[in-house]
C-alpha positions in Angstrom: 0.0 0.0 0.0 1.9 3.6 -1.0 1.4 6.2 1.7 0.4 8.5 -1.3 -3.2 8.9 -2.4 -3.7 10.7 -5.7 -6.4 12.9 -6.6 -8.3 10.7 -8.8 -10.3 13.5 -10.2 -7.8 15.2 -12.1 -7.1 13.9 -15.9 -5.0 16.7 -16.6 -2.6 15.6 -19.9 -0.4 17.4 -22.3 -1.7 19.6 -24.6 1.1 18.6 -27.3 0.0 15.2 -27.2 3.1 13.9 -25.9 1.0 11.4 -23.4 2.4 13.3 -19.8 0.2 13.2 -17.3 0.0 16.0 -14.0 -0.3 14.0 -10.9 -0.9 15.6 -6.9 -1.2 13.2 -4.3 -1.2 13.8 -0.7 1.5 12.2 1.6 -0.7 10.2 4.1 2.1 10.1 7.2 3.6 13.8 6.6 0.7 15.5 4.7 3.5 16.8 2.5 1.9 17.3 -1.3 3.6 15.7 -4.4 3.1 16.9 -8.1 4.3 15.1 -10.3 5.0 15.1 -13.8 4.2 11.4 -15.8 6.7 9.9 -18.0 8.3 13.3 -18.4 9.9 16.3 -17.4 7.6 18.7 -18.1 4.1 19.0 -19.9 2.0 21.9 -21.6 -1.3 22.4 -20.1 -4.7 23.9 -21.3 -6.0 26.4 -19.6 -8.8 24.1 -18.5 -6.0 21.4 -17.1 -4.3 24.0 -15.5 -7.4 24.9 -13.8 -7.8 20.9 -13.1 -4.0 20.9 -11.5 -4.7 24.0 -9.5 -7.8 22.9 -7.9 -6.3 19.3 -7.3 -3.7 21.3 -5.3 -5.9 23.4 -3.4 -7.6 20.6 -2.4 -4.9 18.5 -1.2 -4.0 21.5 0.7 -7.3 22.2 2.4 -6.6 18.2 3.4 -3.1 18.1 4.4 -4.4 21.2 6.9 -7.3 19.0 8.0 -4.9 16.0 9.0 -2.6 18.2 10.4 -5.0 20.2 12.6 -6.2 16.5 13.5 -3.1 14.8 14.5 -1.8 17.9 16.6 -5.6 17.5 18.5 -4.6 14.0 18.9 -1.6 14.8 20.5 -3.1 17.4 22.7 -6.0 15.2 24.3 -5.5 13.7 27.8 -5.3 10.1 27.4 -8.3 8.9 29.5 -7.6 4.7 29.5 -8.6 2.5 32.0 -7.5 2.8 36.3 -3.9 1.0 35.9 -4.4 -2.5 38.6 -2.3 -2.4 41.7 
């Protein structure tokens, strides 16, 4: 299982027809964001795919926020287990 999870959403492609693909996907364990360019270094983007990439971002930021907000509540709650036996 990869610790990423990509935004499945986005089908953002070059615009030359060279086959790249954009890909963001959200570091599950860090919340740290990836983009990533597919079987190349760089691609051309429609305006409409850039608009795809950009909102893909934004929304693995508004997430990565979410889980970090979450895990620093976790580690701010007084644990509240069981009376230890004597």
């Amino acid at each position: 299982m990869s610790v990423f999870r990509s935004d499945l959403s986005l089908e953002a492609r070059d615009a030359t027809g060279t086959g790249a693909e954009a890909d963001v996907a959200l570091n599950l364990a860090t919340g740290n964001i990836r983009l990533s360019i597919l079987w190349t270094q760089e691609i051309q983007l429609s305006a409409d795919d850039a608009d795809q990439v950009a909102e893909a971002l934004q929304r693995a930021a508004a997430e990565s926020r979410s889980l970090a907000m979450t895990k620093a509540a976790q580690a701010t709650e007084d644990p509240t287990g069981p009376p230890a036996a004597v």
